[in-house]
N, C-alpha and C positions, 0 to 999 in steps of 0.2 A: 477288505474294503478300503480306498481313498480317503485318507484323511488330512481336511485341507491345513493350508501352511498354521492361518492363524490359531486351530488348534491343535496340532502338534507340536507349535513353539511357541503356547501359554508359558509363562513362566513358573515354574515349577520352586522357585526360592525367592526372598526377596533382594537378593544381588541379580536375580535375572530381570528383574524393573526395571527397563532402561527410561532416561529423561523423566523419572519420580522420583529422584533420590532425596529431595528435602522432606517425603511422605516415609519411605521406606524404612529411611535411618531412624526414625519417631517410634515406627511402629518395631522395628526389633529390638531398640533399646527397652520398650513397652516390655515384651515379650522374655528376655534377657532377666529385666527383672520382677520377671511373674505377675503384673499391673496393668492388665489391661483394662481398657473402659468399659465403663455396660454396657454405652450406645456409641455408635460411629456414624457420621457421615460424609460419605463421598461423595463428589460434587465436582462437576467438568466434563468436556465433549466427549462423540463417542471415540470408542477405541483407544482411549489413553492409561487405561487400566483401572478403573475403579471395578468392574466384577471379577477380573484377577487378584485382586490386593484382597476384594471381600472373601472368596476362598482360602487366600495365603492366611490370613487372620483365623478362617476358624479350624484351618488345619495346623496353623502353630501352639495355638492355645489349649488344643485336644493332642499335641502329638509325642508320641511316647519316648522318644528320642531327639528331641529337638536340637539342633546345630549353628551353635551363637544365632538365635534369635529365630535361625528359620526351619520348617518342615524339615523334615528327615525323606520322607516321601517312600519309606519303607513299611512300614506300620501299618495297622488294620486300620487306626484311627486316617493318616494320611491318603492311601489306596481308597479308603470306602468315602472321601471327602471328594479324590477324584472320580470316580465311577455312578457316585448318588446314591451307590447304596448304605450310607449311613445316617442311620433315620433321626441320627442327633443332631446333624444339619438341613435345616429347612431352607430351602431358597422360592421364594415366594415373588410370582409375574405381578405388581402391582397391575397392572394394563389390564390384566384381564381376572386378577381377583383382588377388585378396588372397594367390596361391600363390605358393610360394616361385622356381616353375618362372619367374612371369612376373618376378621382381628376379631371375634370373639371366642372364635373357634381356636384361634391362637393364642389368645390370652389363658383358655383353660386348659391348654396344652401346656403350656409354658410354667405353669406351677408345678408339677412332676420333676422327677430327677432325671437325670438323663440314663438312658439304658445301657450305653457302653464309653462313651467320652466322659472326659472333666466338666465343660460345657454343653448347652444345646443353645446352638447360633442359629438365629435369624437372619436370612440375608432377603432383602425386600427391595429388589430392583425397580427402577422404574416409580422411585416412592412419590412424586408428585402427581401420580396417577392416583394417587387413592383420595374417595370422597368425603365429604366432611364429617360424614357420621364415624366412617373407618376413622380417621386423624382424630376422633374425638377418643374411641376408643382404644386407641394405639397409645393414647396421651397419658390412659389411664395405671397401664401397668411402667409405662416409660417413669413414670412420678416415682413406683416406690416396686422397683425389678427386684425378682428373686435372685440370688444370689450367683446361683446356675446359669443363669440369660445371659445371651450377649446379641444384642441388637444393630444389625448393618445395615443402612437405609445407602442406597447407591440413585443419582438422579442428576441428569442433562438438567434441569431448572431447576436450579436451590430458591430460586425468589418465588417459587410456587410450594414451599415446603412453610408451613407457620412457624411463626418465630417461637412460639412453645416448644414444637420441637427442636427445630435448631438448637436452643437455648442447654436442652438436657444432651447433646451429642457433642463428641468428640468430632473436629471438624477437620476434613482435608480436603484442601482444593487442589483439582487433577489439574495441571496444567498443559497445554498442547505442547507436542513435543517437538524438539528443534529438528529439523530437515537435513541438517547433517548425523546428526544422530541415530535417523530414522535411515539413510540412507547406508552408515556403516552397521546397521544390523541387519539391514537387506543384501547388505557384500557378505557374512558372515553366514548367514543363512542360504543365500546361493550357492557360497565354498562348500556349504555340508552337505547339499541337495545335489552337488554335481552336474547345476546347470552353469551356463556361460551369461553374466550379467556385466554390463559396461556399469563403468563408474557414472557414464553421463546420463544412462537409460536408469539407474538407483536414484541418481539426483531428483529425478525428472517424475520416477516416482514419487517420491519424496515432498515432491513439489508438490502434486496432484491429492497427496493424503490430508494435506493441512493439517498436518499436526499428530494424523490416528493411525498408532501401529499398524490396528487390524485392515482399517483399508488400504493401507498401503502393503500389507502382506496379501491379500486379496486379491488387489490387481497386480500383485509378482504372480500368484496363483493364474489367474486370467492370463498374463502374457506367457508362462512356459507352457499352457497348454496351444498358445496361441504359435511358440517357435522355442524350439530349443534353446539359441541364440538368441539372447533377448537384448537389443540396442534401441537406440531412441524412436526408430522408425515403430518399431514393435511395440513399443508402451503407445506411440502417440495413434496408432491405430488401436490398438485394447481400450483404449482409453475416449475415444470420438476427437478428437485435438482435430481432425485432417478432415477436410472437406467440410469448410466452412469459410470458401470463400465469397457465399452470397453476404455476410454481414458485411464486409467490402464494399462491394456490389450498391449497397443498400446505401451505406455512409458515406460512398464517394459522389451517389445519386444524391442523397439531403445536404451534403456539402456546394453542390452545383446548382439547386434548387431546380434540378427535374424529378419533378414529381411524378410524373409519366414512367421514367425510368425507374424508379422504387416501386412504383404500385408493379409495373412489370414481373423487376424479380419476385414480389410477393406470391403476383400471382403464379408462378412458374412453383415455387415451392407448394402454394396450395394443392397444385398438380401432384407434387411429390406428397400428400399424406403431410406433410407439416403441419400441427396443428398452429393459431395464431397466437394463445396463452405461451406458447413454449416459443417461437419468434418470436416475441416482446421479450422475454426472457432472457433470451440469446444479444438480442440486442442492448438490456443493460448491461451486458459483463462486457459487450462491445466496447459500448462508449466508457466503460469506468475504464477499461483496459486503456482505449488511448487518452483517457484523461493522465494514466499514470506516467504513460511512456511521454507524455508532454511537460510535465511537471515534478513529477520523480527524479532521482539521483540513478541511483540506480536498477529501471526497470525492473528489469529483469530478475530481481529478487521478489519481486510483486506479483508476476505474469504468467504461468505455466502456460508456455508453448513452446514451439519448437523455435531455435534460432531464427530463421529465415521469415518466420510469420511475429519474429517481436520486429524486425527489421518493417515490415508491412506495415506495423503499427504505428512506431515511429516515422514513418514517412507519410503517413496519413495524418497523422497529429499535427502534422504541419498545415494544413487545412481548415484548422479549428484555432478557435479563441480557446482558453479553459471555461469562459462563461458559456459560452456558444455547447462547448461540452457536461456542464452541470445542467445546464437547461436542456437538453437530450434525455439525462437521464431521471431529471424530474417530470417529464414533458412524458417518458415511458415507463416511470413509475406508476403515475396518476392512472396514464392508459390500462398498466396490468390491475390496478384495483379496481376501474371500471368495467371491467370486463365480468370481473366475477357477479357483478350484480344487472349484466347488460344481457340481451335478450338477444345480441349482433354483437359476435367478437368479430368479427370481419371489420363492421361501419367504425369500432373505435380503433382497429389498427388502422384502418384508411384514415383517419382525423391524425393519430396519430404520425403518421409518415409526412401526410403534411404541414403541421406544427413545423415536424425536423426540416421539410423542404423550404418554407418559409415564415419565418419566424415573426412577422407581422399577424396573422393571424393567430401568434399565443400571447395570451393576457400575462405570462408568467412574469417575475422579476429577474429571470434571468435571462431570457428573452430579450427582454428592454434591455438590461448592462451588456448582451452579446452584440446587440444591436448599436450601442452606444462606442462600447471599445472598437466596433469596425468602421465606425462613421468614423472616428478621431483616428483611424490609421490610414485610412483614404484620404481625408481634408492632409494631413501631415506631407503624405506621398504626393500629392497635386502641389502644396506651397513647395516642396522639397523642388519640384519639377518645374519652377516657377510661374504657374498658374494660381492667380490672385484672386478672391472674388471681385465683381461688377459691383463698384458702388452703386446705391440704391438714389435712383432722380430727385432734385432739392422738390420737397412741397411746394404746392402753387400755393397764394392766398386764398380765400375763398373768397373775395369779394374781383375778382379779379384784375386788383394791384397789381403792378411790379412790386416782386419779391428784393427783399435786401439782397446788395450780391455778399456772397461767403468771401472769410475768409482764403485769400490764395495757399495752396496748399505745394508741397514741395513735390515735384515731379517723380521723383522716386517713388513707385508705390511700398504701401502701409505694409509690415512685417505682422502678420498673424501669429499669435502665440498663443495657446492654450495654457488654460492655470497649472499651475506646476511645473512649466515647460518653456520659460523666456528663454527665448537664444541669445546669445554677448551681442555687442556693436561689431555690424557685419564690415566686410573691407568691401568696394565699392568692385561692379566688376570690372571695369574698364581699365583698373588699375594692373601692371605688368606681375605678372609670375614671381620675380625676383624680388619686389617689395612682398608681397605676400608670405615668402618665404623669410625673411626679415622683419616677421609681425612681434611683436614679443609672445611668448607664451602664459597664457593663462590655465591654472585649473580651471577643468568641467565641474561645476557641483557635483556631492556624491550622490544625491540623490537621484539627479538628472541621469546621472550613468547607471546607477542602480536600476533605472526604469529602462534603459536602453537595452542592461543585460534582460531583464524580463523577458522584453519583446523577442529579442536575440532567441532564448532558449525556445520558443514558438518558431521560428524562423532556421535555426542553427543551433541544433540544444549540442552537438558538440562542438562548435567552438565556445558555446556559452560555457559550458563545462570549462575549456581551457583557461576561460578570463577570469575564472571566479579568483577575487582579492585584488585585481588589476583595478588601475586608475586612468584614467584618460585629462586631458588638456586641448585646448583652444590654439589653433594658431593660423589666424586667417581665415580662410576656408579649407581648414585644413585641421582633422579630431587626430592626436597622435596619441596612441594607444602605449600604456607603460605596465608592460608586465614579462618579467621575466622566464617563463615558462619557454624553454626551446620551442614547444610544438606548436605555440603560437607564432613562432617566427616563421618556424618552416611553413605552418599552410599561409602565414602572407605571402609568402617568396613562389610557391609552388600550385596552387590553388588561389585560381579568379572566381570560384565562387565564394569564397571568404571572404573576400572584400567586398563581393556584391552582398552580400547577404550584414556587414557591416555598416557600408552605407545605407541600405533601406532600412535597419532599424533606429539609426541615428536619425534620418529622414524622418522616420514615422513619430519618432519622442519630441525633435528641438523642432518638425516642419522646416528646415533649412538642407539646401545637398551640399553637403562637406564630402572632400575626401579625405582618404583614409589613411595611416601610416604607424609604423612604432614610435617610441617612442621613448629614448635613454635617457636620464637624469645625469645632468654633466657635475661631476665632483667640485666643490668645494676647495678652492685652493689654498695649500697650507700655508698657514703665514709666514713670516720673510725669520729665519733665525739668526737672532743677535751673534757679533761676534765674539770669541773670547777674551779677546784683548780690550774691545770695548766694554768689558763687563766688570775688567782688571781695573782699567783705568778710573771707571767710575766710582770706583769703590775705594781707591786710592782718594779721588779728591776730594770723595765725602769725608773720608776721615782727616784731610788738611794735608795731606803730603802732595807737596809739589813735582807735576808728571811736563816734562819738556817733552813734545813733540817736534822728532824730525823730518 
């Protein structure tokens, strides 16, 4: 019979624990010197090993051979720990026996000796599943344990365990385990199993486990039976990654505000059996996704997908404000918890879709700040483009006087500036190229620029990437960019979209259309060095001796 990955490569020692070593090394130093605790608790997600660690425990503590710290895995006491036929190790389903009846039935077990081990270990998975009468009764013999006991409470919610018992346990928290880690025990594992595993398709696993050996052994399981040759193609099909370009579809329609086109694909997927609970769903991990890829360093440590579709994200990201994006996924939050209590998931996905399509119709506060940041990027882009608003008509009197006349005003129109945002005293356009280029130079504020790179990375997150630490300067109508980075040079020199996409963020921060340029810091000239003869001479007449110059 088939026996799948994750349990034929349980760990069988506590050196085969990988990514728990700050738990491991505690408990065989425990074990080393004959001290272990009466009660344990293990705490953290699944598949990180807290019911492995619970076995490794009561098979070291019972085992007749033990090997610096850990199982022998030779021994009656070991074997019958693996198999379950050792009736001195209990492992008890909280989940499905949470009544009080069954810790009582345990409590008058537990006073006995053990029939062939040192100990009789309880291992009680699942412990936040038991009810309060069981917790009450568990508490009872936990207070004052026969000597023989040794007590393992294993449980995903420690905040659901009372702090009475907490309080009497030895405490370990599992921690999720690193993706490189997880991804070289999967290269290891594949070497013995004599299947063909890529390092990118291990990664990518790895990626997909968040953190839990067993699922990520699992769906190694799932892809070899899916191909011998297992590469990225092969996980990201085992896995559902692929054919999911209606969320696209969806986001590029509420980015556009056709709402016609989203209810469309909607409905096209209702055709396919798609239930709506599960598209709402799909569409939060949507929108966090290009929240990250818009705001993140680097994505792709965030994102499990395949290359090509984090490329799709980042380019879609650019379509979005990040407000515009939190209020998506508050706006499809809301909608998944109304749903559970609504009587029409259909009518609150259709509200929902168009909230995303236009965002006037949502009361949210992120709505309004999405709303806000795109009105000040447009007015920006229009003054930039020198489109000015229309003064508003002098009031008439109400008695109908002639009005005072106004002050005359200067025929150059009014420079708009938004708070945080005054642009320098502009140079006039009329004036020639060559004086302009002979402006002096002023620093940009850092702040100013700081807000520029924001926008930028919305706009050009990698050039924004390139500029980070860079400073900019005034000169004329003209923002000269100072940062030494070559591959900022090269995409000035080589690349017209970098410069477009420079100017329209500059545009959108100061409202003013500069252009664009590097921008070198000129050294400093060294001062003029004395000569040595006059350093001679001087020192001569300070001390009285007379120097004839010929």
């Amino acid at each position: 019979m088939y026996q799948a990955l994750y349990r034929k490569w349980r760990p069988r020692t506590f050196e085969e624990v990988v990514g728990q070593e700050h738990i491991t090394t505690t408990l065989k130093n425990e074990m080393i010197q004959g001290k272990p605790a009466h009660a344990y608790l293990l705490m953290g997600s699944r598949g990180t090993g807290k019911t492995t660690c619970a076995k490794l425990i009561a098979k070291a503590v019972n085992c007749r051979n033990p090997v610096d710290g850990s199982p022998c895995g030779q021994c009656d006491c070991c074997r019958g720990v693996d198999n379950g036929s050792l009736v001195d190790v209990v492992e008890i389903d909280a989940a499905s026996n949470n009544g009080v009846d069954n810790i009582r039935d345990l409590r008058e077990e537990a006073v006995f000796l053990p029939n062939i081990a040192k100990y009789r270990v309880y291992i009680i998975d699942e412990a936040h599943m038991l009810s309060v009468g069981a917790v009450n009764a568990l508490l009872k013999i936990m207070e004052e344990p026969p000597e023989h006991v040794i007590f393992i409470l294993a449980t995903t919610e420690v905040h659901k365990i009372p702090a009475t018992i907490q309080s009497r346990c030895q405490r370990f928290d599992f921690k999720r385990i690193a993706p490189d880690v997880i991804r070289d025990r999967l290269l290891y594992i594949a070497g013995q199993e004599d299947m063909t595993l890529t390092d990118e398709a291990a990664a990518l696993i790895a990626r997909i486990a968040d953190g839990g050996m067993r699922d990520a052994l699992s769906l190694l399981d799932l892809c070899w039976a899916h191909a011998h040759d297992i590469t990225v193609e092969t996980v990201s099909e085992a896995a559902g990654l692929v054919g999911q370009d209606y969320l696209f579809e969806i986001a590029d329609a509420a980015a556009t505000g056709d709402f016609t086109g989203a209810m469309d694909a909607m409905e096209r997927l209702a055709g396919q059996a798609v239930e709506y609970d599960r598209l709402c769903s799909q569409l939060i991990s949507h929108y966090r996704n290009l929240l990250v890829a818009a705001t993140a360093r680097d994505p792709e440590q965030l994102i499990v997908c395949l290359p090509q579709t984090l490329e799709q994200y980042k380019k879609q990201a650019a379509s979005f404000t990040p407000a515009a994006l939190m209020d998506a996924i508050r706006t499809l939050q809301d909608t998944q918890a109304a749903m559970a209590r609504s009587t029409s998931r259909r009518a609150e996905m259709e509200l929902a879709l168009l909230k995303l399509s236009d965002r006037r119709v949502s009361p949210s506060r992120e709505a309004l700040v999405a709303r806000i940041e795109e009105l000040e990027a447009k007015l920006n882009r229009l003054l930039a483009e020198g489109i000015r608003p229309t003064p508003s008509p002098a009031p008439q009197p109400a008695d109908g006087g002639v009005s005072q006349p106004q002050q005359e005003k200067s025929a150059e129109p009014e420079q708009v500036a938004l708070s945080g945002m005054e642009p320098p005293p502009q140079q006039e356009a009329a004036q020639p190229a060559a004086k302009s280029a002979a402006a002096p130079v002023e620093p940009m504020p850092e702040d100013q620029w700081l807000q520029v790179l924001d926008r930028l990375g919305v706009i050009n997150k990698m050039l924004a990437g390139a500029l980070q630490g860079s400073h900019a300067h005034f000169r004329g109508q003209t923002v000269l960019i100072e940062c030494d980075k070559p591959i900022f040079l090269e995409m000035m020199r080589s690349n017209d979209f970098t410069r477009q996409s420079l100017k329209r963020a500059i545009a959108e921060v100061t409202g003013v259309k500069y252009g664009v340029g590097p921008y070198t810091a000129v050294p400093k000239a060294a001062a003029p060095q004395s000569s040595p003869l006059e350093d001679l001479i001087k020192q001569a007449e300070g001390m009285g001796i007379p120097v004839t110059r010929e």
